[in-house]
C-alpha positions in Angstrom: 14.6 -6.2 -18.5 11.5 -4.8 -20.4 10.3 -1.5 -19.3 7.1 -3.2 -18.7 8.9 -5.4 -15.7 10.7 -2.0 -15.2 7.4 -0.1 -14.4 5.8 -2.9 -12.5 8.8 -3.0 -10.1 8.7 0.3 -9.6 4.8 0.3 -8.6 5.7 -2.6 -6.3 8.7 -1.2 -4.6 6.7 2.4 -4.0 3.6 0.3 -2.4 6.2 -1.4 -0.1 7.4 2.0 0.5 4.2 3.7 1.2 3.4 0.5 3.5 6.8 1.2 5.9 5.5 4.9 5.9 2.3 3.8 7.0 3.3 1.6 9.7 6.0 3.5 10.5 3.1 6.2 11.2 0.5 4.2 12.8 3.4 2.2 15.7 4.8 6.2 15.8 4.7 5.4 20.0 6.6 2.0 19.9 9.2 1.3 16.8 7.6 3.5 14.5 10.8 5.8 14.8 13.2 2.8 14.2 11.0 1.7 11.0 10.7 5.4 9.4 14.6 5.3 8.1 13.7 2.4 6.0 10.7 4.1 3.8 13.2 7.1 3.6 16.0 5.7 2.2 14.3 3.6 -0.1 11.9 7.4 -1.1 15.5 8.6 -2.4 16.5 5.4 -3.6 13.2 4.9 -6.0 13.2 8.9 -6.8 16.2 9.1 -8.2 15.8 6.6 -10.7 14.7 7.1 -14.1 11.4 6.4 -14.8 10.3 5.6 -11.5 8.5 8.6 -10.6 5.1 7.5 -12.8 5.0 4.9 -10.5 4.3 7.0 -7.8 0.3 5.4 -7.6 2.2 2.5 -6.2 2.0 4.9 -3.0 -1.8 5.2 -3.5 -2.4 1.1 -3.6 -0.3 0.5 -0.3 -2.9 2.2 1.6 -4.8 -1.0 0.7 -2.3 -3.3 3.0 -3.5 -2.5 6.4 -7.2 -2.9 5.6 -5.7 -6.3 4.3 -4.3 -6.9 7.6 -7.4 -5.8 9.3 -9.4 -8.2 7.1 -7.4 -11.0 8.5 -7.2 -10.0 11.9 -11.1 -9.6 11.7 -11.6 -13.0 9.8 -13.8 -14.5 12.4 -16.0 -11.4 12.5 -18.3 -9.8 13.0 -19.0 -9.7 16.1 -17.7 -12.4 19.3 -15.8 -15.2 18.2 -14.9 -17.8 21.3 -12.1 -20.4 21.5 -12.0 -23.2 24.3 -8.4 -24.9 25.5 -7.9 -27.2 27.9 -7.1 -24.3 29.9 -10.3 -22.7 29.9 -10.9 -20.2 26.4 -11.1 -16.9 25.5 -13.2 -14.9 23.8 -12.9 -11.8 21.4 -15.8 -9.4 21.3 -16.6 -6.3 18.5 -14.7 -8.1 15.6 -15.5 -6.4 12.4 -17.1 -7.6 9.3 -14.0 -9.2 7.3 -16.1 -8.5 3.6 -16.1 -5.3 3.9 -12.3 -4.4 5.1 -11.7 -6.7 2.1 -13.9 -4.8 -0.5 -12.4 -2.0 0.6 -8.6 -3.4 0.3 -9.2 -4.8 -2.8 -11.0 -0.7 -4.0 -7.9 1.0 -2.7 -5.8 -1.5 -4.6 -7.5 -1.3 -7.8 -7.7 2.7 -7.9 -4.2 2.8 -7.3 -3.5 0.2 -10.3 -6.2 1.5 -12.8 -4.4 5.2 -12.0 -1.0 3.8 -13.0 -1.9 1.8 -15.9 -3.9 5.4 -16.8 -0.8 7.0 -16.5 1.7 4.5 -18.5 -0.7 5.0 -21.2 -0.2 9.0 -22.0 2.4 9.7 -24.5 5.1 11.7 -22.7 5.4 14.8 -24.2 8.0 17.5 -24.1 7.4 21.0 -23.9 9.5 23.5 -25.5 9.5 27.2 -23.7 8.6 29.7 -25.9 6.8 27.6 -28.3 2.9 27.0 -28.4 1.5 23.9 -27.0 
């Protein structure tokens, strides 16, 4: 495996990771307690791997997933969006405007790519104590 592959499986498996800490945090009074083990086992499992720690703007990015979620749970938006059955129909008032959770999303994602890329760039340097920079 290239390190390229490497670095982008890192990135992906720190989003994912960020992701289960962020639902984990948002459902903290339902399962939110039964989902946190899974982001912290996989926080040691990523950190202790070599290379993986510049990789760590994967963490940034996930934030991006629950506007992504909002986005499609706001896709008829904005505002009331009405369904009929043969039952009768329901109606779902105050929806949000889908474009801009998605431009958002898609910001949040970006940053946290264009900082990781940034970083994967810079030469790694190691510094000697005791000598001059």
């Amino acid at each position: 495996m290239t390190s390229d592959t490497r670095d982008w499986l890192f990135f992906t498996g720190w989003l994912l990771t960020g992701s289960c800490y962020l639902l984990a945090l948002l459902t903290v009074l339902s399962i939110g307690v039964f989902i946190l083990p899974i982001p912290l086992i996989a926080t040691v499992v990523l950190a202790t791997r070599r290379g993986a720690l510049r990789c760590l703007p994967g963490l940034v990015s996930s934030a991006s997933l629950p506007l992504f979620l909002l986005t499609y749970l706001n896709r008829h938006g904005p505002g009331t969006y009405c369904t009929a059955s043969a039952g009768g129909g329901s109606c779902t008032e105050d929806l949000l405007d889908p474009w801009i959770l998605l431009a958002a999303g898609l910001l949040v994602l970006a940053a946290g790519i264009a900082l990781f890329l940034t970083i994967r760039r810079r030469p790694v340097t190691a510094h000697v104590p005791g000598t001059s920079a």
